[in-house]
KELUM-516423 format. One record per residue (C-alpha): x, y, z; residue number from 1. Coordinates in steps of 0.05 Angstrom, whole numbers, plus 5000, padded with zeros to 4 digits. Each point is the difference from the previous one (the first is absolute). Example, Ala and Ser with C-alpha at 12.3 -4.5 7.8 and 13.67 -1.06 7.14 Angstrom:
2
{X:5246 | Y:4910 | Z:5156 | resi:1} .
{X:5027 | Y:5069 | Z:4987 | resi:2} .
This chain:
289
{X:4091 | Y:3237 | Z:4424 | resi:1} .
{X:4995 | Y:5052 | Z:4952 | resi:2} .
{X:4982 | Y:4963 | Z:4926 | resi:3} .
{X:4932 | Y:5020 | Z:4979 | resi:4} .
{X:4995 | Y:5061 | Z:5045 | resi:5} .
{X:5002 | Y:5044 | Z:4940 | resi:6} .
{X:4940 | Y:4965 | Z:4968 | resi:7} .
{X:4962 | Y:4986 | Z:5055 | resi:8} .
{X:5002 | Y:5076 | Z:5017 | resi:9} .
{X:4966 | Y:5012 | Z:4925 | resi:10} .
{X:4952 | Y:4952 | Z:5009 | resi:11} .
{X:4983 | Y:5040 | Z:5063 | resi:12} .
{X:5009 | Y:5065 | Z:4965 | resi:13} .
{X:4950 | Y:4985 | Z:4938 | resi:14} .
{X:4948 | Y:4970 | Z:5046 | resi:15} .
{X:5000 | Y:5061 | Z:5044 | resi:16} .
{X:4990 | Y:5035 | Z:4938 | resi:17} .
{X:4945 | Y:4961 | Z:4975 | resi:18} .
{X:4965 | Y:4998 | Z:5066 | resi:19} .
{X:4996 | Y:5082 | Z:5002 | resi:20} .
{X:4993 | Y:5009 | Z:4922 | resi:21} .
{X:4997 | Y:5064 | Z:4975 | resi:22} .
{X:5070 | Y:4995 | Z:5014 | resi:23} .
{X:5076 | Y:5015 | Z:4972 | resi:24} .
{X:5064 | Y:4964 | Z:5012 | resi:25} .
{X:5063 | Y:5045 | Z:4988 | resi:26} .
{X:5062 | Y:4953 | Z:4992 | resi:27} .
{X:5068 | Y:5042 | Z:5000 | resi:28} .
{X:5063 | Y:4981 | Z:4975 | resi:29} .
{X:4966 | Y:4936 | Z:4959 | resi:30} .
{X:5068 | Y:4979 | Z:4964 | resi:31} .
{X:5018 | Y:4979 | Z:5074 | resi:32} .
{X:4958 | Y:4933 | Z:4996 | resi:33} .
{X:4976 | Y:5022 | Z:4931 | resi:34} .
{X:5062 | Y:4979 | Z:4963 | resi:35} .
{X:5005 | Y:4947 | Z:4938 | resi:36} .
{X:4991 | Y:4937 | Z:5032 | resi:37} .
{X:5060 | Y:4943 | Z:4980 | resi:38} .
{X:5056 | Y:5054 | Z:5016 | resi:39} .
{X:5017 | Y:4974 | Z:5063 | resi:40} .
{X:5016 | Y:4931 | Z:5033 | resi:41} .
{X:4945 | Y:4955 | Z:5035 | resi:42} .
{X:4975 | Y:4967 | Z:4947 | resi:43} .
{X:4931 | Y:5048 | Z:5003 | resi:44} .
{X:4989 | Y:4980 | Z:5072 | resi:45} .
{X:5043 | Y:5060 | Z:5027 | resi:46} .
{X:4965 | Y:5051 | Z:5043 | resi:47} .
{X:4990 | Y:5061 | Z:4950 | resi:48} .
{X:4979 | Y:4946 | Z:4946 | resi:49} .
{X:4947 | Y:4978 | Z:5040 | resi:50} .
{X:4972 | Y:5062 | Z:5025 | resi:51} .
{X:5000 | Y:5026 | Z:4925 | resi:52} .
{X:4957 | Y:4938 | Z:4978 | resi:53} .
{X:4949 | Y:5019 | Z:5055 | resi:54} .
{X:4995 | Y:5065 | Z:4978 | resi:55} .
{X:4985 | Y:4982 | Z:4925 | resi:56} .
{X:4954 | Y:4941 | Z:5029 | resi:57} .
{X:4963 | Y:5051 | Z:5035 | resi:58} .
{X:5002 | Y:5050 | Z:4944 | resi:59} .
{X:4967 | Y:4951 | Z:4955 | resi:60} .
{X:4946 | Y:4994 | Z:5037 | resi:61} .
{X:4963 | Y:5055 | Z:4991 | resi:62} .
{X:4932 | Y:4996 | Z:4973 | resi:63} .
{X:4956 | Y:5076 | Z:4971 | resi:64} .
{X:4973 | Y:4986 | Z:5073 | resi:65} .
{X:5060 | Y:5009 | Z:5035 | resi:66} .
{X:5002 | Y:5079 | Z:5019 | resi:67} .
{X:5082 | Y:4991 | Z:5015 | resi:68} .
{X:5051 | Y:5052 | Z:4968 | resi:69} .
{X:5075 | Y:4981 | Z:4998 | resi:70} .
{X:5053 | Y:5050 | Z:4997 | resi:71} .
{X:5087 | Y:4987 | Z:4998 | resi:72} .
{X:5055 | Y:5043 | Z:5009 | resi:73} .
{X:5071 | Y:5000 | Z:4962 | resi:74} .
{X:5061 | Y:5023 | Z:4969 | resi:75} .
{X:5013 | Y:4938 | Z:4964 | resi:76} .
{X:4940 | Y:4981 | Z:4954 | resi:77} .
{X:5053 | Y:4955 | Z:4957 | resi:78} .
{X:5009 | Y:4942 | Z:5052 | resi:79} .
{X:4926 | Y:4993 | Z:5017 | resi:80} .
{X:4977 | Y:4926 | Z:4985 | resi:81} .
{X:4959 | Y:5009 | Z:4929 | resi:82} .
{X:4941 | Y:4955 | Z:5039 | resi:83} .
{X:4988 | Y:5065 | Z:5051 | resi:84} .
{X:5005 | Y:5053 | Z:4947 | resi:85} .
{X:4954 | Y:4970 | Z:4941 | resi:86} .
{X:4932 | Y:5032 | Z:4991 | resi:87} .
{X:4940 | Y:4960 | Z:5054 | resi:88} .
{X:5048 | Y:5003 | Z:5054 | resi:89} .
{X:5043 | Y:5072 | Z:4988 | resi:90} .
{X:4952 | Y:5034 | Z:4951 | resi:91} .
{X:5034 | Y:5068 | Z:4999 | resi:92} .
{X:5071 | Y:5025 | Z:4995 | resi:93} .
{X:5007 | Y:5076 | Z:5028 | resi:94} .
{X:5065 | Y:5032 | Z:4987 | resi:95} .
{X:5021 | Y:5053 | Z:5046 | resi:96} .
{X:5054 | Y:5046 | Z:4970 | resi:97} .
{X:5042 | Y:5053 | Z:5032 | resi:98} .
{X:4968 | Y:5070 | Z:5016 | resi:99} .
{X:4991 | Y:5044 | Z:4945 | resi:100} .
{X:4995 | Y:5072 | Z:5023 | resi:101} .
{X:4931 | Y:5006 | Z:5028 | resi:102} .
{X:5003 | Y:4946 | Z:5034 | resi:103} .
{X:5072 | Y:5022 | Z:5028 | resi:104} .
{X:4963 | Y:5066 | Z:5015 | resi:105} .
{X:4939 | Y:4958 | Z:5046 | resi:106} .
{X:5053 | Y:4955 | Z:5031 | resi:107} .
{X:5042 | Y:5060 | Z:5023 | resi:108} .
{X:4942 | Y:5038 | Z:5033 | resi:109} .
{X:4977 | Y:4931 | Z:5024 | resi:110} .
{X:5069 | Y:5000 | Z:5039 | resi:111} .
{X:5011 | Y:5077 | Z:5020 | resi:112} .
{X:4933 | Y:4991 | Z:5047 | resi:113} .
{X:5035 | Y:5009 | Z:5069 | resi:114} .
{X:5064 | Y:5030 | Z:4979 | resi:115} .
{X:5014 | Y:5073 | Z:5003 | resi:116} .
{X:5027 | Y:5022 | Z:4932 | resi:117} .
{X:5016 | Y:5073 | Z:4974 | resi:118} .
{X:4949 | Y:5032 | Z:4972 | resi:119} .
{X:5038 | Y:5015 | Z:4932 | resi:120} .
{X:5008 | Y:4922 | Z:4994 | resi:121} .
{X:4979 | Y:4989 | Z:4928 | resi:122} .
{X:4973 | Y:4930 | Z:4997 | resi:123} .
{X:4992 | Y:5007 | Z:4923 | resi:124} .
{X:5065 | Y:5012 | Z:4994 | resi:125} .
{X:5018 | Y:4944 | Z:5052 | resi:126} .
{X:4960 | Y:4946 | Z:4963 | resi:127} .
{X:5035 | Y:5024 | Z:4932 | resi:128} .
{X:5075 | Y:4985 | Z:5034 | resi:129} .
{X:4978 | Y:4929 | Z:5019 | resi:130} .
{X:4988 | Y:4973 | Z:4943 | resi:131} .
{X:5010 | Y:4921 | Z:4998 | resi:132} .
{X:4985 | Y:5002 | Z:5083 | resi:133} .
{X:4954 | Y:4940 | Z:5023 | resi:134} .
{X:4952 | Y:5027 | Z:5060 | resi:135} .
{X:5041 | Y:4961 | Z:5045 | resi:136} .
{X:5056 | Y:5046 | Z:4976 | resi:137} .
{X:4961 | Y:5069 | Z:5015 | resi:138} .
{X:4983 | Y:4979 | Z:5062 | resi:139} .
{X:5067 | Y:4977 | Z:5015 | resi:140} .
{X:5023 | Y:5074 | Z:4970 | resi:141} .
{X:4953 | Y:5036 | Z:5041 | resi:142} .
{X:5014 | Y:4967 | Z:5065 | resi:143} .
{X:5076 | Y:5015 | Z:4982 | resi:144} .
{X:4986 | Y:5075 | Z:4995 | resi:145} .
{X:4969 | Y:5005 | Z:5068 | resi:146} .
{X:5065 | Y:4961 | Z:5037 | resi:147} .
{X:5038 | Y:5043 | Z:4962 | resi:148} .
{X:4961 | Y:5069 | Z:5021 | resi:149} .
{X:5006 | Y:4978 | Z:5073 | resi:150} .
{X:5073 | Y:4994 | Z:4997 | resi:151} .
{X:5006 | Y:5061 | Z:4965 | resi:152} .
{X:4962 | Y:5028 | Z:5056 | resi:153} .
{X:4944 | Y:5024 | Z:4960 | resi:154} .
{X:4922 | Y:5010 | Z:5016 | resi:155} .
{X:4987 | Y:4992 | Z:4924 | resi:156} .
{X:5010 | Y:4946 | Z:4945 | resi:157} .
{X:5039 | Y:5045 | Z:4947 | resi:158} .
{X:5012 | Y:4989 | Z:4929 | resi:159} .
{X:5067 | Y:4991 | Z:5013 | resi:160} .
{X:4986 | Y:4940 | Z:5049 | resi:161} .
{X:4954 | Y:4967 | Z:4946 | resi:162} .
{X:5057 | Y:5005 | Z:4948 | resi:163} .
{X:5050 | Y:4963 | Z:5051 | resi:164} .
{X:4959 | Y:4957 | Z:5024 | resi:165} .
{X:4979 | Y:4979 | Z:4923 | resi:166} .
{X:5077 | Y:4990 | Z:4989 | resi:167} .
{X:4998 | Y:4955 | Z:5068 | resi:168} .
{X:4952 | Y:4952 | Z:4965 | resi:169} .
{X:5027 | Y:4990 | Z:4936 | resi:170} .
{X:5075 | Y:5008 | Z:5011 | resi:171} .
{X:5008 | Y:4985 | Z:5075 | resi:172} .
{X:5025 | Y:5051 | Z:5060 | resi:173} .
{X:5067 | Y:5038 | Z:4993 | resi:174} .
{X:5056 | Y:4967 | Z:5016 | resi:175} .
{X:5066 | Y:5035 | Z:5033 | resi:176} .
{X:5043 | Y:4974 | Z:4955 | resi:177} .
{X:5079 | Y:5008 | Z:5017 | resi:178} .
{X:5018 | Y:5012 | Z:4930 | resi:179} .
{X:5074 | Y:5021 | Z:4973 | resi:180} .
{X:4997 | Y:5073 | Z:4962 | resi:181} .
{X:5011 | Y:4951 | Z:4937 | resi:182} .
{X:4950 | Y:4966 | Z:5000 | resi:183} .
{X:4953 | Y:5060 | Z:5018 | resi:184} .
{X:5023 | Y:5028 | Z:4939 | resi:185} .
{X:4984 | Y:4942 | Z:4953 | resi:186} .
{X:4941 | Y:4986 | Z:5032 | resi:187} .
{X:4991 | Y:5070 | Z:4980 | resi:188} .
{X:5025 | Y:4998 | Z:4930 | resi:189} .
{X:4950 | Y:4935 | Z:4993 | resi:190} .
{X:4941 | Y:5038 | Z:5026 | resi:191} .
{X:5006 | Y:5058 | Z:4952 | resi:192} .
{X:5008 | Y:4955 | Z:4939 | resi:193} .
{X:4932 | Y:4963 | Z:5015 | resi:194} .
{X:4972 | Y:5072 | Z:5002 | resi:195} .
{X:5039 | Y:5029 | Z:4940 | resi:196} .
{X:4972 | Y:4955 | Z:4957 | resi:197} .
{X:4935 | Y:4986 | Z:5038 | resi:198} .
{X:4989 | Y:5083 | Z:4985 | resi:199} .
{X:5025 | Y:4999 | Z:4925 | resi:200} .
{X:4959 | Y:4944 | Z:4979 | resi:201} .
{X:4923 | Y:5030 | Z:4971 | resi:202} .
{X:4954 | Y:4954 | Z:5029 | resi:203} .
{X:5029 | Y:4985 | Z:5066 | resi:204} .
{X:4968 | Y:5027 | Z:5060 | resi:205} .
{X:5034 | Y:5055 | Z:5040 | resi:206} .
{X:5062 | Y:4989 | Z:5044 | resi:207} .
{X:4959 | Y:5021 | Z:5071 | resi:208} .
{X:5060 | Y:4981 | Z:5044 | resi:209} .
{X:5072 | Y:4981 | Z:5007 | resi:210} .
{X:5040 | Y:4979 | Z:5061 | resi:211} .
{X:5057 | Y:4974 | Z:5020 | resi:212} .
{X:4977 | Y:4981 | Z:5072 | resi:213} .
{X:5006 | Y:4920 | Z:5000 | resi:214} .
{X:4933 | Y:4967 | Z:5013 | resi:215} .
{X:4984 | Y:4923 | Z:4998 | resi:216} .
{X:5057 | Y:4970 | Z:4961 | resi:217} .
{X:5004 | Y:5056 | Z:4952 | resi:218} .
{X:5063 | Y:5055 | Z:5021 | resi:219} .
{X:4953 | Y:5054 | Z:4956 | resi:220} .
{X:4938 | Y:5005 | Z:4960 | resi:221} .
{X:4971 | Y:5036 | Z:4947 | resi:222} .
{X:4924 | Y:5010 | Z:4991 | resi:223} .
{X:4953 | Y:5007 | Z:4945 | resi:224} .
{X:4936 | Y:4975 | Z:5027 | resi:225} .
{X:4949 | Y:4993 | Z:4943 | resi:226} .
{X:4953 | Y:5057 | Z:4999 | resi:227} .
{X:4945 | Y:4961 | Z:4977 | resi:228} .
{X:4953 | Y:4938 | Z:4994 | resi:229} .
{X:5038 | Y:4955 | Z:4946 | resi:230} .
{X:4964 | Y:4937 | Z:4979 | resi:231} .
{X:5049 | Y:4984 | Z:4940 | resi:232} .
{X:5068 | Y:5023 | Z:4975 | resi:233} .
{X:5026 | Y:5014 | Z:4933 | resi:234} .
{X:5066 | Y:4979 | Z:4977 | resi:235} .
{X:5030 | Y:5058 | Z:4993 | resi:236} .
{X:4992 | Y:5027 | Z:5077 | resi:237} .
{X:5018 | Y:4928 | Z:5025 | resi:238} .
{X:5072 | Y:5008 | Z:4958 | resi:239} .
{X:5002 | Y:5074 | Z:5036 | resi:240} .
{X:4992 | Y:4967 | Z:5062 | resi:241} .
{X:5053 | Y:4954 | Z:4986 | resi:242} .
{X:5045 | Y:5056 | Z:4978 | resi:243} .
{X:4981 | Y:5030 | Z:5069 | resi:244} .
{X:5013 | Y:4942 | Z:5045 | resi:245} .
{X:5076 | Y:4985 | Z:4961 | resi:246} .
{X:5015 | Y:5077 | Z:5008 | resi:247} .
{X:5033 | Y:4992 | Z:5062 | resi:248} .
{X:5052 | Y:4948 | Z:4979 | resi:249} .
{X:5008 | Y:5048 | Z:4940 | resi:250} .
{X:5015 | Y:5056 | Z:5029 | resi:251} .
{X:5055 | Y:4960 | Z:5048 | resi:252} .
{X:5035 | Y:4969 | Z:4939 | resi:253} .
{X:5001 | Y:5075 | Z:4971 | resi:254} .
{X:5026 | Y:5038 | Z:5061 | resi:255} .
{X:5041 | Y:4945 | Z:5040 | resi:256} .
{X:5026 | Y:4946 | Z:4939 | resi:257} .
{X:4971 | Y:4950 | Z:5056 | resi:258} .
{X:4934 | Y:4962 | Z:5018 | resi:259} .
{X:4973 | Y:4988 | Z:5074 | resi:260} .
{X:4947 | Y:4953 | Z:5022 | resi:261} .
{X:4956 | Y:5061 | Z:5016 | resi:262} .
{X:4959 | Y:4969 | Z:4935 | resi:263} .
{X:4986 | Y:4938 | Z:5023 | resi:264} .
{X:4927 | Y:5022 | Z:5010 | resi:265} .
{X:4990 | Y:5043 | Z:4937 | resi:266} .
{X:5032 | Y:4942 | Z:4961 | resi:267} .
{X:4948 | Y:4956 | Z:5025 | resi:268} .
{X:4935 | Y:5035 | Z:4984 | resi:269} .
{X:5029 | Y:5020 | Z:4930 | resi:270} .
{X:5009 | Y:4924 | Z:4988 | resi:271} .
{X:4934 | Y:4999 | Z:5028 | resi:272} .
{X:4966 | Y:5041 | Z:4952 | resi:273} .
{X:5031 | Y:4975 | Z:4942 | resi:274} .
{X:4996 | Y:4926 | Z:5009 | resi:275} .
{X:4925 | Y:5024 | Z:4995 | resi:276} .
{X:5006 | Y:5037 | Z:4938 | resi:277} .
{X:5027 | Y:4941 | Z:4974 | resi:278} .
{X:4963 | Y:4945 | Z:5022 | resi:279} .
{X:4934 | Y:5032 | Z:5017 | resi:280} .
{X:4990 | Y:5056 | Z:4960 | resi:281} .
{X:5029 | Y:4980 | Z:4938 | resi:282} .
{X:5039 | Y:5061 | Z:4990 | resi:283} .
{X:5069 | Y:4972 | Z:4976 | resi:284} .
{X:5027 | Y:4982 | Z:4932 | resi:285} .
{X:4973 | Y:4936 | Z:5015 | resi:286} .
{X:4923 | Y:5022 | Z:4990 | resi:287} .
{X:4940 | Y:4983 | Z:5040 | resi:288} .
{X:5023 | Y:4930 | Z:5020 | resi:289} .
C-alpha cells in the first residue's frame, strides 16, 4: 500500500512547482531520503531508494527555462548520495558555522523580545560567556533563565539567572547528590587541581567557576569557558589543556595515594584531543602523516 508513495508525492511536489514557477522548494533534513544509495537492503527498489531516484530524475530536468530553486537541509553532508550533491543538480554548498560574537549578540536580542530582563543585563558580556553556543543553545539558555526567575520568584531575568541557566544547558540541572564527606572532599581535591593548574598555565583562559555541586554525571566541575572566537589552536595551548583536563587525577594521586573514576570524563576528551594531534594535526614525533 505504501511503495511509491514517497515518489509519487515528488512527482506531485515538482509539478506543483513548475505549474506556479517563480517558485522555491525547501527540503529539510535531505540525508533522510538523501542518503548514498546501495547502503541498505532492497536491491534499489526499497522505498527511500526510490524516492531519491525521483528526486535526481526530477532535478535533471531542468532546462535555463525552468524558473525552479532547490534548497536541502542537514547535519550530515558526508552520507549524501554524490548524484544529489554534484554541480547541475546541487550547485552550491553553504556552510553554516557556529555564532561568532555578533551574531551571538543578534540572536540574544532576537530571543530577549518578550522577556523581562534587568536592566544592568550586559548582553556583550553575555554573548562573550557563550562562546561555542549554537542558537538553539541561547535560546534554550534564555528560556532557562526565565523558569528559573519565576521560581526564584522574581519579576526580572537577572544576571545571576542567565549564568545558571547557561550551566543548565551545557552541564545539566543540579543534582542532590547523597554524597559521603569523602567523597565531597576528593571531589574537592579533584576540582582544585583542574583549576591549579588551569590558573598556572600562561595561555589558558581564566578559571570563572568551580563547584562541587554534582550536575549531569559529573559530582563537580570546573570552568574556563573560552573568552573568545578561536578558529585554530596551537600546540602548545592544546598540551595546556591536556595538562588541565589530567589535573584532577593529579592532584588525587598527590593528596590521597589513590585514583577514583571521577576522571572518566576528563580522560576521555584528553584522549580526544590528542588522538587529533596525532592523527590530524600532525603534531607528534611522528610528523604530519
Amino acid at each position: 500500500m505504501l511503495v511509491g508513495v514517497g515518489s509519487a508525492r515528488v512527482r506531485d511536489l515538482f509539478k506543483m512547482a513548475n505549474e506556479t514557477q517563480p517558485s522555491l522548494i525547501f527540503i529539510e533534513e535531505v540525508d533522510a531520503i538523501g542518503r548514498q544509495r546501495g547502503m541498505g537492503i532492497g536491491g534499489g527498489h526499497d522505498e527511500p531508494e526510490q524516492t531519491l531516484n525521483q528526486i535526481l530524475t526530477e532535478m535533471d530536468g531542468f532546462d535555463p527555462r525552468t524558473n525552479v530553486i532547490v534548497i536541502a537541509a542537514t547535519n550530515r553532508p558526508d552520507m549524501l548520495d554524490p548524484a544529489l550533491i554534484r554541480a547541475g543538480r546541487f550547485d552550491r554548498r553553504v556552510h553554516i558555522p557556529l555564532p561568532d560574537l555578533e551574531d551571538r549578540k543578534a540572536i540574544i536580542k532576537l530571543h530577549m523580545k518578550g522577556k523581562p530582563f534587568d536592566k544592568d543585563v550586559d548582553i556583550t558580556g553575555l554573548a562573550k560567556k557563550t562562546v561555542g553556543f549554537s542558537g538553539a543553545d541561547i535560546e534554550n539558555m534564555l528560556n532557562e533563565s526565565a523558569i528559573l526567575a519565576a521560581r526564584w520568584d522574581k519579576e526580572k531575568i537577572s544576571d545571576n539567572a542567565l549564568d545558571e541557566a547557561a550551566l543548565k544547558v551545557t552541564l545539566g540541572p543540579e543534582r542532590r547528590t547523597l554524597q559521603s564527606e569523602e567523597e565531597r572532599k576528593m571531589t574537592a581535591y579533584h576540582e582544585a587541581g583542574h583549576a591549579l593548574v588551569a590558573a598556572s598555565l600562561p595561555d589558558m583562559d581564566k578559571v570563572q567557576r568551580i563547584s562541587i555541586t554534582a550536575r549531569g554525571a559529573s559530582l563537580g566541575h570546573t570552568s574556563f569557558p573560552p573568552e573568545k572566537d578561536r578558529y585554530s589552536e596551537t600546540k602548545t595551548r592544546l598540551e595546556s589543556m591536556l595538562a588541565a583536563l589530567l589535573g584532577g587525577r593529579a592532584s588525587e594521586e598527590i593528596f590521597f595515594n589513590q585514583l577514583t573514576s571521577g576522571a572518566a570524563n576528563d580522560i576521555e576528551r584528553a584522549t580526544q584531543i590528542a588522538r587529533k594531534m596525532v592523527t590530524e594535526y600532525g603534531m607528534s614525533s611522528l610528523g604530519p602523516i
